[in-house]
C-alpha positions as CSV (number, residue, x, y, z in Angstrom):
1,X,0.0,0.0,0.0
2,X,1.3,3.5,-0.8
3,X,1.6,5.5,2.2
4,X,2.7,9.2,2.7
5,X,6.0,8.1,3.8
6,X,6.6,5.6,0.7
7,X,5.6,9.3,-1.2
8,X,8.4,11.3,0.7
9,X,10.9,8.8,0.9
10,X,10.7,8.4,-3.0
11,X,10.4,12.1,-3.4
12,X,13.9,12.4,-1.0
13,X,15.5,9.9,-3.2
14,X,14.9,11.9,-6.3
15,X,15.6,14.7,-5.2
16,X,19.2,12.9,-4.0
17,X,20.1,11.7,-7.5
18,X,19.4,14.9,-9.3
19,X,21.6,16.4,-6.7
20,X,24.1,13.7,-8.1
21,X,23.0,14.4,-11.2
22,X,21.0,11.4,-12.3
23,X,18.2,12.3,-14.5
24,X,15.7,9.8,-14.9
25,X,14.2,10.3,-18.5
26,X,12.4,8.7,-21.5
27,X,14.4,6.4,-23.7
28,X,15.7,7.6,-27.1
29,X,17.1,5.8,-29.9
30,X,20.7,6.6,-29.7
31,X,20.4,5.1,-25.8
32,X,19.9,1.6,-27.6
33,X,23.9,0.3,-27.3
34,X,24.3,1.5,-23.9
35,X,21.0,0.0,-22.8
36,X,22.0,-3.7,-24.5
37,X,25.6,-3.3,-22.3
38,X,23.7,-2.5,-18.8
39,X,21.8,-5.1,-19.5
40,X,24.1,-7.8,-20.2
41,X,26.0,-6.1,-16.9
42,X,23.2,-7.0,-14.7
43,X,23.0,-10.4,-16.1
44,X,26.7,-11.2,-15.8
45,X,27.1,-8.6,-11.9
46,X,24.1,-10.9,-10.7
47,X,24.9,-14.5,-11.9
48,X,21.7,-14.2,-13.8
49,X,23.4,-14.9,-17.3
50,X,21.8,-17.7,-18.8
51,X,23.6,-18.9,-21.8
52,X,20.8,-21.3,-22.8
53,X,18.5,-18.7,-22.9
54,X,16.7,-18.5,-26.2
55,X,17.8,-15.5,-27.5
56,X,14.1,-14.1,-28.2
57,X,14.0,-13.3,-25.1
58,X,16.1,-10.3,-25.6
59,X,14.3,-9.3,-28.6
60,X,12.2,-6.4,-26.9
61,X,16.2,-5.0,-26.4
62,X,16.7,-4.4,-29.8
63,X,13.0,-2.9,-30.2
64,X,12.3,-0.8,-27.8
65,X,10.6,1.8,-29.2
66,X,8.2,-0.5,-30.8
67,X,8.1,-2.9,-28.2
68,X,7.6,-0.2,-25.5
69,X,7.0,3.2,-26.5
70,X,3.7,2.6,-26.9
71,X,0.2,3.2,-25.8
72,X,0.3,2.0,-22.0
73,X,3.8,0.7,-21.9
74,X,7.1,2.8,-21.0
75,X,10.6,2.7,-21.0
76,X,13.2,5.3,-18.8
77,X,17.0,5.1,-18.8
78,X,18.6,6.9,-15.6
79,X,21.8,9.1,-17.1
80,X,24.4,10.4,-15.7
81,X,27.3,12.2,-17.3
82,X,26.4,11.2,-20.4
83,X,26.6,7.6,-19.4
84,X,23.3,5.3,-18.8
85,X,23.4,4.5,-15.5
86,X,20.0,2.3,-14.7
87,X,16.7,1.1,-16.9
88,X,13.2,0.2,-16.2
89,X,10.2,-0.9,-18.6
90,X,6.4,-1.4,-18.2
91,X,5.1,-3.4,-20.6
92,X,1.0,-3.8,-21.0
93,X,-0.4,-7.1,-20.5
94,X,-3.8,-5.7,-20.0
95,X,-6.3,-3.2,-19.2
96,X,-5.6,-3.7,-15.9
97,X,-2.1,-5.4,-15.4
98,X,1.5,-4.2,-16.3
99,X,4.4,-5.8,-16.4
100,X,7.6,-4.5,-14.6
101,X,10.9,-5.4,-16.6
102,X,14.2,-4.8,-17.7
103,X,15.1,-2.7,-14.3
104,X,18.8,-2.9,-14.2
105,X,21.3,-0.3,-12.5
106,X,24.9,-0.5,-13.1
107,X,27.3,-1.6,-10.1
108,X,28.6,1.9,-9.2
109,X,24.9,3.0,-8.9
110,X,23.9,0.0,-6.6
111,X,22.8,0.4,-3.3
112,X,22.4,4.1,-3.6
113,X,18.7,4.5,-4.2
114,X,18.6,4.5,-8.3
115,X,16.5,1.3,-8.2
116,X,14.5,2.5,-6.0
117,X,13.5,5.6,-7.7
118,X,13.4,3.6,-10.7
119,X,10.6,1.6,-9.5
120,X,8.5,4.5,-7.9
121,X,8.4,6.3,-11.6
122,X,7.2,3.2,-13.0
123,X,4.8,2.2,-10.1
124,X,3.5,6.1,-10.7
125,X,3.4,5.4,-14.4
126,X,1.1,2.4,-13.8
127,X,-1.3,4.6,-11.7
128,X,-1.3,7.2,-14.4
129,X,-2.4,4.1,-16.7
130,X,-5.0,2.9,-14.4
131,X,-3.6,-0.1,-13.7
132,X,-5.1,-2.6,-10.9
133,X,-1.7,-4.1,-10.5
134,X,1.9,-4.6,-11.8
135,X,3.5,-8.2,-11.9
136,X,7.3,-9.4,-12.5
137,X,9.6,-11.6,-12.6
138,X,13.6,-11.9,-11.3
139,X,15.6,-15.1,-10.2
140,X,16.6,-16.4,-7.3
141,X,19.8,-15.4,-7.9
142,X,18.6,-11.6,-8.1
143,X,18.6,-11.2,-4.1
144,X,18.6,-7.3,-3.7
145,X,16.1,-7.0,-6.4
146,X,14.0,-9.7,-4.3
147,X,14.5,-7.4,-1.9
148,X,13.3,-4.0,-3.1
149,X,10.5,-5.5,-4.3
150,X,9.5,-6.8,-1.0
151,X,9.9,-3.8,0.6
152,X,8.0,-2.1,-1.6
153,X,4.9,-4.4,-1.2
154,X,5.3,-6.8,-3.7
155,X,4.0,-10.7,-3.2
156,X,5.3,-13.5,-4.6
157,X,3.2,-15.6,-6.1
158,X,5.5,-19.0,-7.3
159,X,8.4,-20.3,-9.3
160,X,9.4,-22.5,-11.5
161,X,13.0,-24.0,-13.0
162,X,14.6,-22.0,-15.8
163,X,18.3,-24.2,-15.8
164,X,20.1,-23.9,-12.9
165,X,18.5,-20.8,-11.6
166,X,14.8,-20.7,-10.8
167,X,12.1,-17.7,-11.7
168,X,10.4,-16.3,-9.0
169,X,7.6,-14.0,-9.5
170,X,5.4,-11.3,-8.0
171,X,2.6,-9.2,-7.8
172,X,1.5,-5.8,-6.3
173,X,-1.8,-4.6,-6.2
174,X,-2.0,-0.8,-6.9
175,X,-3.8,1.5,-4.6
């Protein structure tokens, strides 16, 4: 549930990373190469790299404007100094569920609040949309991102064997 401290906290952190100047912004088409490395950086940084993976599961990566930039779906890079820094996506499942994915923040940015605000701009996104509720999956492996999403009132809701690793997913009603 959101609650006015969730609201200041969030609104604290943001104000933090523009102080460190972090600007949390709308992807653009020349962000596509940095957005594939910090990607393939979380994979590797988390021991979430999955070489057996079939490798349509990246394809939304190298179509994100199609794939996201659309009606009810979203994707922000966080920059700083010219560099990405952190990602997030919503992608629409339906009228009333989104999909949380592709959050990734680069190691020198872990720990620091970046995922954090990250989430709240997509969890405010979501409201915006009207959406009941926002669902997504990590892997067991992915600890602090287990984590966050605990502590931001996220359930989860099962698992099931993807190689070595397992999938574990949630779900957050919206307020």
């Amino acid at each position: 549930m959101r609650n006015k401290e969730q609201v200041t906290r969030n609104k604290g952190q943001a104000a933090r990373l523009r102080d460190l100047g972090v600007i949390v912004r709308t992807f653009e088409p020349g962000d596509a190469d940095q957005a594939w490395i910090l990607h393939q950086e979380g994979l590797r940084d988390t021991g979430a790299f999955y070489p057996d993976a079939d490798p349509r599961w990246d394809d939304d990566l190298r179509r994100i404007e199609e794939v996201y930039l659309t009606e009810g779906s979203h994707f922000w890079v966080a920059e700083q100094a010219g560099r990405l820094v952190g990602m997030a996506a919503v992608l629409r499942e339906d009228e009333e569920t989104a999909r949380l994915r592709r959050m990734r923040v680069t190691a020198r940015w872990r720990r620091r609040g970046l995922g954090q605000a990250l989430l709240a701009v997509a969890e405010e996104f979501c409201r915006r949309q009207g959406y009941r509720r926002v669902v997504l999956d990590t892997t067991d492996r992915q600890r602090a991102a287990q984590r966050l999403y605990e502590r931001n009132g996220y359930t989860r809701t099962g698992e099931r064997p993807l190689g070595e690793m397992r999938m574990v997913f949630y779900r957050k009603e919206l307020a």
